[in-house]
C-alpha positions in Angstrom: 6.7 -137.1 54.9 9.8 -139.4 54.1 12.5 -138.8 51.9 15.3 -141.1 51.5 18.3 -142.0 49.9 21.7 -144.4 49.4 25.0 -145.4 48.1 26.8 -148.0 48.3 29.8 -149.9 48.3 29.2 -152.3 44.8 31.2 -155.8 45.2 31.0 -158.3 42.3 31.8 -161.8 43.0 33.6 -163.1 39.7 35.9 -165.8 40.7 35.0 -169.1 41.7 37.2 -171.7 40.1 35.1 -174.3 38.5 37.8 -176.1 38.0 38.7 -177.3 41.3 36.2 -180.5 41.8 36.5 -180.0 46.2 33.6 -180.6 48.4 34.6 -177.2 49.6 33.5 -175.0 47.1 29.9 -175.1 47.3 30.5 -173.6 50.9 32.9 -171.1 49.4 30.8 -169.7 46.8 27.2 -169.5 49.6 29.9 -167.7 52.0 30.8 -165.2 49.3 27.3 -164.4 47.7 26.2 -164.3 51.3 28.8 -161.7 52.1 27.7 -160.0 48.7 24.2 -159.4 49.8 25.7 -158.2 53.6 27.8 -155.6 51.7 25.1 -154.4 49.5 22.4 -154.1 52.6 24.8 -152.4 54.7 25.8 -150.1 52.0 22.3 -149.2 50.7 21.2 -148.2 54.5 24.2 -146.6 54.8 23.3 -143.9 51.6 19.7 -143.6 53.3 21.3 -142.3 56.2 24.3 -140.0 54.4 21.1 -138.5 52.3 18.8 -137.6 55.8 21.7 -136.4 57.1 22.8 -134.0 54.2 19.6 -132.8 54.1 18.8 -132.2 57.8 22.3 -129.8 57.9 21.8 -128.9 54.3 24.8 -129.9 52.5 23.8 -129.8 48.5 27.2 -131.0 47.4 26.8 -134.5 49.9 23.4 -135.0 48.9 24.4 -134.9 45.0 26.7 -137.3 45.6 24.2 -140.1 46.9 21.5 -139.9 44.5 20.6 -141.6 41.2 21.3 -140.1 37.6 17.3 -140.3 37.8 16.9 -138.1 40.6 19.3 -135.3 39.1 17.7 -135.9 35.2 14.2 -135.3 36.8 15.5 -131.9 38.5 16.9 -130.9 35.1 13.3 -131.8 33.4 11.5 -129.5 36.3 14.3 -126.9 35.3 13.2 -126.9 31.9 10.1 -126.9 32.9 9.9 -123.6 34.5 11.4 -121.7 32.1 9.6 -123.3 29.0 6.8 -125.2 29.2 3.4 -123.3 28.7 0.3 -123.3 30.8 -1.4 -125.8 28.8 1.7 -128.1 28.5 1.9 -127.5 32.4 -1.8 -128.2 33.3 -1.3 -131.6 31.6 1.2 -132.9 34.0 1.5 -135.2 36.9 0.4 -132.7 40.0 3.9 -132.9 41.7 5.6 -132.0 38.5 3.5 -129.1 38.4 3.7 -128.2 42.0 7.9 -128.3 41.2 7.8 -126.3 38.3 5.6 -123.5 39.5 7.6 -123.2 42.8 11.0 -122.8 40.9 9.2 -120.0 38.8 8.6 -118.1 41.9 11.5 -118.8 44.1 14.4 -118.2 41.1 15.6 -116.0 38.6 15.1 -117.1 35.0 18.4 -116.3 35.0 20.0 -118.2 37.2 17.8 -121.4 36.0 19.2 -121.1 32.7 22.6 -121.1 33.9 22.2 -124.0 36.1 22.0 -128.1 35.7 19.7 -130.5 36.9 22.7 -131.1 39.6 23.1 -127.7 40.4 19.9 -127.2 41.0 19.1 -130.3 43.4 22.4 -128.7 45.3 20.8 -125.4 46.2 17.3 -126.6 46.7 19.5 -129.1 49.6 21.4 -125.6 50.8 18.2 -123.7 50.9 15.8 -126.4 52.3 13.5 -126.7 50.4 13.8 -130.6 50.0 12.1 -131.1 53.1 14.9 -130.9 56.1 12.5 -131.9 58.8 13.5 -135.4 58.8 15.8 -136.4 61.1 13.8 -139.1 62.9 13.3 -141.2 59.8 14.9 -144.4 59.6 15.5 -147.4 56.6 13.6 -150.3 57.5 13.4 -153.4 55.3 16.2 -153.5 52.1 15.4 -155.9 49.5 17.3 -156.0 47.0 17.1 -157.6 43.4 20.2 -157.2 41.1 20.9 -154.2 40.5 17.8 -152.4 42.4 17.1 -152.1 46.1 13.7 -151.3 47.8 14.4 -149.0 50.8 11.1 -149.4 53.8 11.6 -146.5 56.2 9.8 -145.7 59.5 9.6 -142.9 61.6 7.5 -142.6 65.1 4.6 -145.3 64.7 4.7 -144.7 60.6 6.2 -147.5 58.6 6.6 -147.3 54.9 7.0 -151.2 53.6 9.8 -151.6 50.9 7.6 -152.8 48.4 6.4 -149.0 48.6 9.8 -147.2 50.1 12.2 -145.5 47.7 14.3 -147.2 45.0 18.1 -147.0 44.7 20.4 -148.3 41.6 23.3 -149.8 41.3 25.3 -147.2 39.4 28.9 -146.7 38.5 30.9 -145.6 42.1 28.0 -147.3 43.8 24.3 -147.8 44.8 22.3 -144.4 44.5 19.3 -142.9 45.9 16.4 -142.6 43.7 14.6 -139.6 45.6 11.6 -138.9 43.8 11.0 -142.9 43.5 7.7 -142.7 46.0 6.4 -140.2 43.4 3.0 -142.0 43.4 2.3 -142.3 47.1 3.5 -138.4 47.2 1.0 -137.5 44.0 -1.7 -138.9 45.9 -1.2 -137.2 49.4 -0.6 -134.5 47.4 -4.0 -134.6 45.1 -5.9 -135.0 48.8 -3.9 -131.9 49.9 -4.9 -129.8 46.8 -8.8 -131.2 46.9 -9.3 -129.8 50.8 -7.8 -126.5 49.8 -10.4 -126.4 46.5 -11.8 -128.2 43.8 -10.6 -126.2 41.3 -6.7 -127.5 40.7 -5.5 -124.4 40.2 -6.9 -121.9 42.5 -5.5 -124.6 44.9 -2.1 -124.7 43.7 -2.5 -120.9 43.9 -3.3 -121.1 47.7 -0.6 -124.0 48.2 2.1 -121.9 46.5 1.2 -118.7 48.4 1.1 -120.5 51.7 4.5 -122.0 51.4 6.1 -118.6 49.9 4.0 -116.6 52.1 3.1 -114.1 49.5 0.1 -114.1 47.2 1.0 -115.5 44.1 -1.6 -114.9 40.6 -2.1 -116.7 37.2 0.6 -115.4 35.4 2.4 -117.9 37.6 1.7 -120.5 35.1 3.0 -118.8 32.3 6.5 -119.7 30.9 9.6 -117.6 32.3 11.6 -117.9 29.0 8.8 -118.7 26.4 10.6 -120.3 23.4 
C-alpha cells in the first residue's frame, strides 16, 4: 500500500577549530550538529514527498532523480530477468521478483527491454503507472536517521508504518535517496497471503494475479525466457 521515497540536501560539518580553548565552543559545535540533523530530516521528508508526488502525476524523469542507485540496480536485475532467466531460475526467486519479472514479460517488447536500462525502465513504469499511483494520501512520519542511512515511517488514514519498518534512504553523492523497494519484506509477505487466497499452487496463482491486473488471460509460456541465452 505505501511507497515512498527522498533526497536530500547533504551538509557535512568539518570545521570546528580545536584550537581555540573558549567556553564557547562546546555550544558552537551542539548548535551546528543540531542544525545538521534539522537539514538532513527536513531533506529526507522532503524526497518522500517529491517521490509521491512524481508518481501520483506520473513524472518518470522526477522520480529517477530521487531514488537510490539500489532502487534503479534492482529494476535493471528485473530487466534482465525477463528477458533471460528460465522458469526454473525464476520459480526459485523471492515472490515479488517473480511477480516483477513476469509482468515486464507481458506488458513489453523484448525489444524495447533490451534497449533500455535499469533507469529507463523505472522512468516508464512511473509514466505508465504501474508503480502504484494511488498514493496521494500517504504521508512520512517518524525519520531516524543514522549516518549515512534514514528510516522513513509513513501513515496514511488510520494506517501507520513505524520507521523501524518504513523505507530506507542513503546518503548518496547530490544527496539522500529513496530506496523504494526497501519494505520488500513486508510487501513479500502481503504479497505471499495475496497469492495463497487466489490458490495454493504458486503459479496457477501468479497466473490469475497477472491476468487480473492485465485483464487478459495469460498461460505457462509466461514463464519462459523472452531472449533465452
Amino acid at each position: 500500500m505505501r511507497r515512498s521515497p527522498l533526497l536530500l540536501a547533504l551538509l557535512v560539518a568539518s570545521s570546528l577549530v580545536t584550537a581555540c580553548g573558549k567556553s564557547g565552543d562546546t555550544t558552537t559545535t551542539t548548535s551546528t550538529t543540531e542544525a545538521i540533523g534539522d537539514a538532513d530530516q527536513a531533506a529526507v521528508r522532503d524526497i518522500f514527498l517529491r517521490y509521491r508526488d512524481a508518481i501520483v502525476t506520473r513524472k518518470g524523469k522526477e522520480a529517477v532523480g530521487v531514488v537510490s542507485t539500489k532502487t534503479l540496480g534492482y529494476f535493471d536485475a528485473m530487466r534482465t530477468g525477463a528477458l533471460h532467466m528460465s522458469a526454473s531460475e525464476l520459480r526459485a526467486q523471492p515472490v515479488m521478483d517473480r511477480l516483477m519479472i513476469l509482468l515486464l514479460r507481458a506488458r513489453i517488447p523484448k525489444e524495447e527491454l533490451q534497449g533500455w536500462t535499469g533507469k529507463e525502465l523505472f522512468a516508464v513504469a512511473v509514466d505508465n503507472g504501474w508503480v502504484g499511483d494511488n498514493v496521494q494520501s500517504i504521508q512520512p512520519s517518524t525519520i531516524e536517521i543514522q549516518g549515512n542511512e534514514a528510516r522513513i515511517g509513513a501513515r496514511a488514514g488510520g494506517e501507520e508504518l513505524p520507521s523501524a519498518m518504513g523505507f530506507k534512504a542513503y546518503r548518496e553523492e547530490g544527496g539522500w535517496k529513496l530506496d523504494v523497494m526497501s519494505i520488500g519484506e513486508i510487501a513479500q509477505q502481503a504479497l505471499q497471503e495475496q497469492l495463497g487466497q487466489i490458490d495454493p499452487d504458486a503459479d496457477r496463482a501468479l497466473l490469475m494475479l497477472l491476468s487480473q491486473l492485465l485483464q487478459r488471460k495469460l498461460d505457462a509460456s509466461i514463464f519462459e525466457p523472452i531472449a533465452p541465452r
